[in-house]
C-alpha positions as CSV (number, residue, x, y, z in Angstrom):
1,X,-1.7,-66.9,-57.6
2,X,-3.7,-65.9,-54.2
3,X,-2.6,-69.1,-52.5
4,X,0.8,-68.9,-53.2
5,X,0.7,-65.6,-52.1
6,X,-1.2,-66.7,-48.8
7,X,1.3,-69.0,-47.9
8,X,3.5,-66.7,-47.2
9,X,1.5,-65.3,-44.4
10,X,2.8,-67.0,-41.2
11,X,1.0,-67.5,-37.7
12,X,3.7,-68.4,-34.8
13,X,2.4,-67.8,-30.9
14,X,6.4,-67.2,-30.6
15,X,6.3,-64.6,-33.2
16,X,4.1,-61.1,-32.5
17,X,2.1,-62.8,-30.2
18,X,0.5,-64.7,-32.4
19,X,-1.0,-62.7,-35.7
20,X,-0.6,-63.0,-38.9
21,X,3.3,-62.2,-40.4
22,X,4.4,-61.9,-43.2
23,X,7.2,-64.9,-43.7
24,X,7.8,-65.1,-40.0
25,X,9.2,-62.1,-40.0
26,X,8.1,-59.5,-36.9
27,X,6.0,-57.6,-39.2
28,X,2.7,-58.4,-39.6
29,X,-0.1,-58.3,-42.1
30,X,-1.8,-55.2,-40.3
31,X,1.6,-53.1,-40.2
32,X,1.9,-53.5,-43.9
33,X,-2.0,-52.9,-45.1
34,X,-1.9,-49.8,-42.5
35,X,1.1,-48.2,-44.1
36,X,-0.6,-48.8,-47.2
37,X,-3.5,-46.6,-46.0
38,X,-1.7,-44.2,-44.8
39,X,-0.4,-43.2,-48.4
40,X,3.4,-45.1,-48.4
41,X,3.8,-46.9,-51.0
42,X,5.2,-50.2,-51.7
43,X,8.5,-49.1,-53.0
44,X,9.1,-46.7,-49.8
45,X,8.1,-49.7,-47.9
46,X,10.3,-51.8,-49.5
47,X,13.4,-48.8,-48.8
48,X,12.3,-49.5,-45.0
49,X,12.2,-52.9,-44.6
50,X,14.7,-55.0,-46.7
51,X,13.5,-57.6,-45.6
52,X,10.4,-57.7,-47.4
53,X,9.5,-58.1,-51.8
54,X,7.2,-56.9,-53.4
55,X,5.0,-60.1,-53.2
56,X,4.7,-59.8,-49.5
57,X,2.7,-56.7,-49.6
58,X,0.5,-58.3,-52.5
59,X,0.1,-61.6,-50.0
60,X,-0.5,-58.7,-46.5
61,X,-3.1,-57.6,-49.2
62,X,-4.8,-61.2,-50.2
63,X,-5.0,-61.9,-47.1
64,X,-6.9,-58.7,-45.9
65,X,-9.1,-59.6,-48.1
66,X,-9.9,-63.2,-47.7
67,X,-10.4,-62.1,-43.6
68,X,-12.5,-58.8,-44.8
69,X,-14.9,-61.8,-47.1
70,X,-15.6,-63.5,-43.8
71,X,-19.2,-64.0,-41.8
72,X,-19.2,-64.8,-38.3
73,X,-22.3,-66.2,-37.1
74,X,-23.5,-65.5,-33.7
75,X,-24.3,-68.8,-31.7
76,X,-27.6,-69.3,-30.4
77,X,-27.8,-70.3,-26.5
78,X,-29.0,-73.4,-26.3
C-alpha cells in the first residue's frame, strides 16, 4: 500500500520549484503535513482543495515518513 501511495508524490523543476507534490498538482507534501499539524483535518482539507482525495494526504504522510527514516552521512575530506 505505501508504494502505491508514494507514487503519487511527484517531483517536477517546472512545478513548485522543484519539491515534492502531490500528483503534480501546486501543492506540495509539506503544505499538506503542515496543515495537518496545525489541527485541520483531512476532511476540511479536502472542502479546500478539491483537487485532492483522501489518499493524497495518506501518500503527503508516507512520504514524510520515509524522508523523516533517513541518515545523512557526513563526508570525510579526503
Amino acid at each position: 500500500m505505501t508504494e502505491q501511495l508514494l507514487r503519487r508524490i511527484t517531483h517536477d523543476p517546472q512545478v513548485m520549484g522543484g519539491r515534492p507534490c502531490i500528483r503534480g498538482l501546486r501543492v506540495t507534501v509539506g503544505t499538506v503535513v503542515g496543515l495537518l499539524a496545525a489541527s485541520r483535518s483531512v476532511e476540511e482539507m479536502l472542502r479546500a482543495c478539491p483537487s485532492l482525495e483522501r489518499d493524497d494526504v495518506l501518500a503527503a504522510l508516507a512520504y514524510a515518513a520515509w524522508r523523516a527514516a533517513e541518515h545523512d552521512l557526513p563526508l570525510k575530506a579526503s
